[in-house]
C-alpha positions in Angstrom: -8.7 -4.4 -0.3 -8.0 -3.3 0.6 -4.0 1.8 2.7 -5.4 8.2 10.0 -2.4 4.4 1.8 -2.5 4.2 1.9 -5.1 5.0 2.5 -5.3 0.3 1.0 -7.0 -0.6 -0.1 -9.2 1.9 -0.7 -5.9 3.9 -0.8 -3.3 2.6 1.9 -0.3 4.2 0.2 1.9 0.8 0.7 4.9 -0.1 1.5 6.7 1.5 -1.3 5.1 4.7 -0.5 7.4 6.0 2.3 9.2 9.2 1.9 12.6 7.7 2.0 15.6 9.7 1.6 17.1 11.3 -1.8 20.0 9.1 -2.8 23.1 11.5 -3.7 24.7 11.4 -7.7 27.8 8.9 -6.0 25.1 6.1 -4.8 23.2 6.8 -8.5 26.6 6.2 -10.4 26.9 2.5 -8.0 23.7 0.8 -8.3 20.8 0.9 -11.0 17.9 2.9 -10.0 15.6 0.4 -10.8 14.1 -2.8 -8.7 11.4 -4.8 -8.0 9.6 -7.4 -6.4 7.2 -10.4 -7.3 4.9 -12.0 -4.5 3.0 -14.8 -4.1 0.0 -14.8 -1.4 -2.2 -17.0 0.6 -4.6 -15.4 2.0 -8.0 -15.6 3.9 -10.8 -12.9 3.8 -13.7 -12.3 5.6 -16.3 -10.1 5.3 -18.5 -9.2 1.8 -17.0 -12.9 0.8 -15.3 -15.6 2.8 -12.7 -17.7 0.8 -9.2 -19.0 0.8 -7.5 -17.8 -2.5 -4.6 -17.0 -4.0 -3.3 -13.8 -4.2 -0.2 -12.0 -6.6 1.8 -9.2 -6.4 4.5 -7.2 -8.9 6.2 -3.7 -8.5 8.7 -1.8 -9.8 10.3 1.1 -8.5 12.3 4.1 -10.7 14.3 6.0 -8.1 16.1 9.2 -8.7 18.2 11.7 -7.1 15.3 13.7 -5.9 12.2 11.6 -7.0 11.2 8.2 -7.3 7.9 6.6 -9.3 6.3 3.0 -8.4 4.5 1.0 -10.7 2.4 -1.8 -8.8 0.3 -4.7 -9.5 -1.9 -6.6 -6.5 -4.6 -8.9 -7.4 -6.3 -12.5 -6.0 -8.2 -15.6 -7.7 -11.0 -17.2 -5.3 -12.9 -20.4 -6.3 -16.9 -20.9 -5.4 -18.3 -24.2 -6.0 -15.6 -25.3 -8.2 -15.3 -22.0 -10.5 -12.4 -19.6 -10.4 -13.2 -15.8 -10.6 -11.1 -13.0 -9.8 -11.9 -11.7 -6.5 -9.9 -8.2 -6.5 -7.5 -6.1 -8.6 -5.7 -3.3 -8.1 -3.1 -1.6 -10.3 -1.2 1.8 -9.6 1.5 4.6 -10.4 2.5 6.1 -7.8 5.2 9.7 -8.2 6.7 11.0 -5.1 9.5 14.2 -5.7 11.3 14.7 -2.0 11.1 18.2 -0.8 14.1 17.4 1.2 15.0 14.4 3.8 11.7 14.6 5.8 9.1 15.5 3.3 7.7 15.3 -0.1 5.3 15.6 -2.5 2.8 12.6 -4.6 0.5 12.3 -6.7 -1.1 8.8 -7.5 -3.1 7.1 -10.5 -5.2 3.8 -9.7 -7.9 1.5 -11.0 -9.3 -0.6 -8.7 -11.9 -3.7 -9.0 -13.5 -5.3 -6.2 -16.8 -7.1 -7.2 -17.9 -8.8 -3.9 -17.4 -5.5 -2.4 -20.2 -4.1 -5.0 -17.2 -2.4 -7.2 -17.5 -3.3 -11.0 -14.5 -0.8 -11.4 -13.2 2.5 -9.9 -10.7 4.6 -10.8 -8.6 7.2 -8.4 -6.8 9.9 -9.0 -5.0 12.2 -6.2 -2.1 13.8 -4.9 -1.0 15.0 -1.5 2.0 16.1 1.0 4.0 13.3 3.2 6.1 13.9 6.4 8.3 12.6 8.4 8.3 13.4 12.0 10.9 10.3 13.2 13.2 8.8 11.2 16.8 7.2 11.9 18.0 6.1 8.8 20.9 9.1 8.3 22.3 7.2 11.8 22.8 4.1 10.8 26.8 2.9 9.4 25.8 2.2 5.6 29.0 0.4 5.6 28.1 -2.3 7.7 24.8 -3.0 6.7 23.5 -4.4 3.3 21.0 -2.6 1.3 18.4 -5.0 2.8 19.3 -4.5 6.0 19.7 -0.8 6.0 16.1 -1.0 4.9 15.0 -3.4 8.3 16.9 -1.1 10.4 14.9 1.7 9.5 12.8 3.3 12.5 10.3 5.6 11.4 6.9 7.7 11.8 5.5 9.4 8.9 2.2 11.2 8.0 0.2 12.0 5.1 -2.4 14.4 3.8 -4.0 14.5 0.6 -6.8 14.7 -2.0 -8.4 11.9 -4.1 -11.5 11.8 -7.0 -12.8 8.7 -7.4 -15.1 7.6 -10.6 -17.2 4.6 -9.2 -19.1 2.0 -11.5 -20.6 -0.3 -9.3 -22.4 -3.7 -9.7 -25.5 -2.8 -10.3 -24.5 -0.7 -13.3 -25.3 2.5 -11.2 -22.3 5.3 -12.0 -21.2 8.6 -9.7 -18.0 10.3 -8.3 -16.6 11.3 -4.9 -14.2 13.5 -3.4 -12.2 12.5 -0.3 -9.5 13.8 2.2 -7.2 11.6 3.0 -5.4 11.2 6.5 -2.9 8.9 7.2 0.6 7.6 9.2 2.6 4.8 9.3 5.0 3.2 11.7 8.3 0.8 10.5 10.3 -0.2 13.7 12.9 -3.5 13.8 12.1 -6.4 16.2 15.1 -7.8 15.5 18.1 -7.7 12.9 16.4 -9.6 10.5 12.4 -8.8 11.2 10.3 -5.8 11.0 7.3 -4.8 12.2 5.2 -2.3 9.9 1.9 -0.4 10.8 -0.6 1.8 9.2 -3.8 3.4 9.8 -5.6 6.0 7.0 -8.6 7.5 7.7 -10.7 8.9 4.5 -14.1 11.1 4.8 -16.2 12.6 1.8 -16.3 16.2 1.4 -19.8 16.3 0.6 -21.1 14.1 3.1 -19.1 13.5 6.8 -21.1 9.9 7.4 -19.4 8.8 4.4 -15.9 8.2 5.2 -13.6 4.5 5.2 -10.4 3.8 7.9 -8.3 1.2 7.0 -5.6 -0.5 9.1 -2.1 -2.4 8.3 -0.4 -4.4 10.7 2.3 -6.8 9.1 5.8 -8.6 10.4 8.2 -9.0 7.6 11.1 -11.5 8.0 14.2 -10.8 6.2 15.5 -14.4 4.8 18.3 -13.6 2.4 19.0 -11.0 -0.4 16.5 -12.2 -3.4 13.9 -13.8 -0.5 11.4 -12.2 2.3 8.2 -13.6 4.1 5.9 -11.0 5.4 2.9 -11.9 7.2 -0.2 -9.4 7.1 -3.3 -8.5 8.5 -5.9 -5.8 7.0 -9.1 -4.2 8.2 -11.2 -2.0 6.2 -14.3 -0.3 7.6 -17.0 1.6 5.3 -19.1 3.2 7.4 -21.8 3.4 3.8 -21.1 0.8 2.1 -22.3 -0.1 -1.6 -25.8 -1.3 -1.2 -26.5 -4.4 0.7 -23.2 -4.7 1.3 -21.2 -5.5 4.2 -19.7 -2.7 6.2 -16.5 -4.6 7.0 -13.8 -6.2 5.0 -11.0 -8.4 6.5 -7.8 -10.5 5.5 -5.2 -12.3 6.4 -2.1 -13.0 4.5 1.0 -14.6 4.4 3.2 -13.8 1.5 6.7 -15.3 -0.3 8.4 -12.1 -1.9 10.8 -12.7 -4.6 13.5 -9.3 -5.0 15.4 -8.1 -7.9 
């Protein structure tokens, strides 16, 4: 599904993707540099199919002193007329090295299936620079705040621009590749102390061709519930303006997910 990823879902970089500060060799020696999260979704699409389903997530995160490297899993199971298929997968690596506080470097590996959507599989592979052009984190008292909350406090706005080659094998058995650059920003701002509210918007166009180009947008409210438990609820919108033949150009869904930290 499908992240100016995150470019999604065509490439929305997620969540996980932000630029986030370099931790310092006293904070590496305290906590392990590794976590993750598991998440369990309900979610209704509209668009190139219409269903109720069931949706799954799993990450993990590697962070360093001066880089950090995101594994991440995101897949759904529909049913039709009593038969369960899988609707969508999406699997990716994602490496980001921090320039410094406010920028950095990635480069990102996916493969991506979306059959209803008139993808038998694609895969991606692209790399780009990230900035930050607000961000308050540095100004918060660590000392007061959890590691959770630290993260809901969080105000930011941060850009992207980058490259991606995509290998496409679609439905009707038809193979070719495109190049696209990528455009995107994101903004994280707290409602309250214990909710979120995250935005995104990437815009992609073809090199070879300026009709062909996708935007995607994010717009989700995450509620922080304890330590090991969030709830996020999300809406997505992707818009192809060529879309695989005699498919729709649209692509919609709605999500309420039960995130499991650790």
């Amino acid at each position: 599904m499908i992240c100016l990823t995150v470019l999604s879902s065509g490439e929305a970089l997620s969540h996980d993707e932000n630029a986030s500060t370099p931790q310092t060799s006293a904070e590496n020696d305290v906590k392990l540099p590794v976590s993750g999260k598991v998440s369990l979704d309900f979610l209704r699409s509209k668009g190139n199919i219409d269903e109720r389903a069931i949706g799954y997530g799993f990450s993990l995160k590697f962070k360093g002193i001066a880089n950090e490297a995101i594994l991440k899993i995101e897949g759904d199971k529909g049913e039709i007329q009593h038969m369960t298929y899988t609707d969508e997968i999406e699997a990716s690596v994602l490496d980001i090295y921090h320039l410094n506080d406010i920028s950095g470097l990635y480069g990102k590996v996916t493969y991506y299936r979306n059959e209803p959507r008139g993808y038998r599989f694609q895969k991606r592979i692209g790399g780009g620079y990230i900035h930050s052009f607000y961000q308050n984190q540095n100004q918060l008292d660590k000392n007061q705040l959890d590691k959770k909350e630290f993260k809901l406090q969080e105000k930011s706005f941060k850009t992207r621009i980058g490259y991606q080659h995509r290998n496409n094998r679609y439905t009707t058995n038809v193979d070719d590749h495109q190049d696209y650059l990528q455009l995107g920003c994101r903004l994280k701002h707290p409602l309250m102390k214990n909710i979120s509210l995250f935005t995104e918007l990437n815009y992609m166009i073809d090199f070879s061709d300026s009709k062909d180009y996708e935007i995607e947008s994010l717009l989700s409210l995450l509620f922080y519930v304890n330590k090991k438990i969030d709830v996020e609820i999300e809406y997505e919108r992707l818009y192809s303006n060529i879309p695989v033949f005699e498919k729709e150009k649209t692509d919609s869904s709605f999500k309420t997910k039960l995130i499991y930290k650790f």
